[in-house]
N, C-alpha and C positions, 0 to 999 in steps of 0.2 A: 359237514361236521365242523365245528369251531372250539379251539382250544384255546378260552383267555390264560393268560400268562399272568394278570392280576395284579401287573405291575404300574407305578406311574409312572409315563415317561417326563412327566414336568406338572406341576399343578394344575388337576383337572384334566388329565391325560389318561388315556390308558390306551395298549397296546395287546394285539392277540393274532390268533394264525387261525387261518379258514383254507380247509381242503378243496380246492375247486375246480375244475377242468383239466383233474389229474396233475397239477402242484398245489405246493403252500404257498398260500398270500397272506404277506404280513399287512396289517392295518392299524391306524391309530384312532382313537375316538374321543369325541369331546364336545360335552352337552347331550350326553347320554341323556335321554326320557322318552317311554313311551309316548308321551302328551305330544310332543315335540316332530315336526316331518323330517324324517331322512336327507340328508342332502351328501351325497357320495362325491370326494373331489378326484380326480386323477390329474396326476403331475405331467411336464414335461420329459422328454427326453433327458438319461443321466441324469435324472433328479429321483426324488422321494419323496413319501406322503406330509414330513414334517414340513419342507419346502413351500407346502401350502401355512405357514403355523399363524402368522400375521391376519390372513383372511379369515382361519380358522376361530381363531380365537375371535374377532369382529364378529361372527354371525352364531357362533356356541350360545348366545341367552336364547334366538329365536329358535335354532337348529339343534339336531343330533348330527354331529359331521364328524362323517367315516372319511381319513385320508387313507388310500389303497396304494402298497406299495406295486407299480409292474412287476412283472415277471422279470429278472432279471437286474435289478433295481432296488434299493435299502435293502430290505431285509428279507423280502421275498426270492421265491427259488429262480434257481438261474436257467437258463435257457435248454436245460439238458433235454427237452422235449419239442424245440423250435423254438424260433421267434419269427413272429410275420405281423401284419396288423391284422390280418383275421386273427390268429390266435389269442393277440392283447383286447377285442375283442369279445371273443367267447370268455376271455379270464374274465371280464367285466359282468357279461350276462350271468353267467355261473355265480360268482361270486355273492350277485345280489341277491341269489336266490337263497344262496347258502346263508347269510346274513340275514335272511330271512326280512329285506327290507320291503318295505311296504308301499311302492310306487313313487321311487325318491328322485328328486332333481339331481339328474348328474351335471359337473360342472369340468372343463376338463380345460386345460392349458397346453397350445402348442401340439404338441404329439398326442398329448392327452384329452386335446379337446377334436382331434380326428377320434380319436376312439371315443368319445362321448357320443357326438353325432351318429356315429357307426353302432354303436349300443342302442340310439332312439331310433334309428332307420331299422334293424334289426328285430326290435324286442319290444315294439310300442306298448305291447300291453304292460309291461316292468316301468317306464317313467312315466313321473309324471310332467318335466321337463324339461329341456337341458339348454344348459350355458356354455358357448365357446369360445374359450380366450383367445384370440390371435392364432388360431386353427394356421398349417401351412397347406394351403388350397390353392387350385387353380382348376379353372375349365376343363385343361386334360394334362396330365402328366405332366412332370418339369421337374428338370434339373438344372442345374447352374453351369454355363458355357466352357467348357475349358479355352486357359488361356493361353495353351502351347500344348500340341498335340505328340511331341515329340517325349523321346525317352521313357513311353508310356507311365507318363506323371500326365494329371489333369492341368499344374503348371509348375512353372521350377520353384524348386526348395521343397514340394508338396511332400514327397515323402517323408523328409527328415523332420519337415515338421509333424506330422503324422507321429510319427516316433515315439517323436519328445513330449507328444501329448500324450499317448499310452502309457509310457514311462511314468508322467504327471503322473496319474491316477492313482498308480501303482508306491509311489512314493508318498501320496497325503495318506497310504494307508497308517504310518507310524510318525504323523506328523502332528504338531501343536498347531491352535489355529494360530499362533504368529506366525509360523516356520509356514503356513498353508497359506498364510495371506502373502509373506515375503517370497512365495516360489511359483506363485499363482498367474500373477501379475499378467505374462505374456498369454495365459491361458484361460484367462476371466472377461464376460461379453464386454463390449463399450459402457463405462460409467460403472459395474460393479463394486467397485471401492466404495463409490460414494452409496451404495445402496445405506437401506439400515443393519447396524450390526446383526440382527437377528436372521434375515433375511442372507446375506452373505456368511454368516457359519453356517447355517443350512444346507447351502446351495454347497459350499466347499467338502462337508459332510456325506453330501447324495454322492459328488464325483467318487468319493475316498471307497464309498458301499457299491459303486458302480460295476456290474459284473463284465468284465472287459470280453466273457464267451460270445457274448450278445454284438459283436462286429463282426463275428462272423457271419453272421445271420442278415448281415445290412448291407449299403452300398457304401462305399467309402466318401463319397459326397450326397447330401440331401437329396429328397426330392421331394416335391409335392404332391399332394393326394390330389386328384379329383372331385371334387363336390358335390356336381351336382345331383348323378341320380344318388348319392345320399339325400342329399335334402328334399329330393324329391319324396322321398320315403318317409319323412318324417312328420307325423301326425299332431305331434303336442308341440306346444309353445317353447321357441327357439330365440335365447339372445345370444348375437352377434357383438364382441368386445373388440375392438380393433386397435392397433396404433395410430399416429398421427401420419398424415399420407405423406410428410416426408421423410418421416423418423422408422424407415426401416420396418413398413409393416410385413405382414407374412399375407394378409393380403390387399391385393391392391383395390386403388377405389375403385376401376375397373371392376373387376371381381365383385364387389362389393351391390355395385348396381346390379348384375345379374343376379345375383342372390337374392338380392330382395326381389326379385322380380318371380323368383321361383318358390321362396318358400310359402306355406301355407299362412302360419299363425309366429311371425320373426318378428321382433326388432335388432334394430343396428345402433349402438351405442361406440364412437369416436374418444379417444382422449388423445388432444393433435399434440400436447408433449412429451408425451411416452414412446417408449421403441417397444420391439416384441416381447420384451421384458415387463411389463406393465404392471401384472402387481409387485414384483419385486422391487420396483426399481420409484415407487408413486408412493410419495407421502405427505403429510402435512393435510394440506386443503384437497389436493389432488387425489389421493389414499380413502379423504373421508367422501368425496364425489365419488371413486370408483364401487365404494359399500353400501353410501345412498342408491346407486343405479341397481343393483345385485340387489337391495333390499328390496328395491319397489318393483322387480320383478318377479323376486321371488313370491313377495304376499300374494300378487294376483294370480301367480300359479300356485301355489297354495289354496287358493280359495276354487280356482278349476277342478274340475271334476275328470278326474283321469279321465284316459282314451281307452 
């Protein structure tokens, strides 16, 4: 069931809530048309569908792009039912169906581009092929070393910084984006300042809608997903978006090689300037390479014949 709201969220927006895997999922749309192939984005971690608006708007003449807010995230329902990545998930497979999309490229960022792959391993017969941004993968499980095992902190200061980042959240709820920019600061990735303004109110935005239930549901430090027997699974055409292999990727060229080495129908696409932040944070010449690359892969899945 789908209930548009009928509202614009910005020119050429619009915004609505889909019942799916037992919550509401809010989403935003743009380049609505039949004529037109579906392309489904899911965000990163603490972010939301608008987060995607820069890319969005780039591929709106060729595409119909649905941004999906997670569970627990903008404006969708929050975690009163779990949260796991099977779940975010299933929210995706449901979803499309509910949306009643028609074999759409999912494209997914960071946390959202584990649930993309995990959607085309899943549910081959729903895409027709997906893109993954700077996915956090590795051969088998990983989490990041503690640096002192003492005081049961992972290292010192860990909690209080913890804290004051909940805290953060909780305060950009009644904040101006100056007041958000000027309190942020310690809490914003490497280089977000200089992002594009649109680009950093968004992202400042997702934190503010951020459902803070959904920590309870997680580990207090990252980890990384497993890969491979996803990609093993996966039947349709698969690109690979990575950072530059010294700028902080999510995965490494290590990684990198085995991958290609397992998928069926992949490419791997490199931008050595960018950190995991890549479309955020990529503009100019760099911005218009990363929608050349996304374009010229999408046309030729476009023109593939689902699986």
């Amino acid at each position: 069931m789908t209930t548009s709201t009928n509202q614009t969220w910005r020119e050429g927006w619009s915004e609505g809530d889909v019942l799916a895997n037992g919550i509401r999922q809010h989403y935003y749309r743009i380049g609505a048309d039949s004529e037109k192939p579906p392309l489904l984005l899911l965000h990163g971690f603490t972010e939301n569908g608008p987060c995607w608006s820069r890319v969005a708007n780039a591929l709106a003449p060729q595409y119909d792009v649905i941004m999906l807010d997670a569970r627990g995230h903008g404006r969708s329902a929050g975690p009163e039912t779990g949260y796991s990545q099977a779940l975010l998930t299933q929210d995706v497979v449901t979803a499309i169906t509910a949306l009643d999309l028609r074999h759409p490229i999912v494209f997914g960022y960071s946390n959202g581009a584990v649930t993309a792959a995990q959607v085309a391993a899943a549910a081959p017969e729903l895409v027709r092929a997906v893109v993954v941004e700077d996915p956090p993968w590795s051969e088998a499980p990983w989490r990041p070393q503690a640096t002192q095992a003492g005081a049961g902190e992972p290292w010192p200061g860990y909690t209080a910084w913890y804290n004051a980042w909940v805290n953060w959240h909780i305060a950009l709820r009644t904040q101006t984006l100056e007041e958000r920019i000027a309190a942020s600061q310690q809490f914003l990735p490497p280089g977000a300042l200089d992002w594009p303004g649109e680009e950093l109110a968004t992202h400042l935005e997702a934190q503010a809608q951020f459902n803070l239930d959904v920590l309870d549901h997680v580990p207090p430090l990252p980890v990384k997903a497993p890969w491979r027997a996803t990609v093993e699974q996966i039947t349709c055409p698969i690109l690979l978006l990575t950072a530059g292999g010294d700028r902080m990727p999510s995965v490494s060229p290590q990684e990198v090689e085995q991958i290609n080495a397992t998928w069926r129908h992949g490419q791997h696409v490199a931008f050595p300037d960018a950190t995991h932040f890549l479309h955020h944070e990529l503009q100019g010449a760099q911005f218009e390479r990363f929608i050349s690359v996304l374009n010229t892969f999408l046309r030729a899945a476009r023109e593939s014949e689902p699986v």
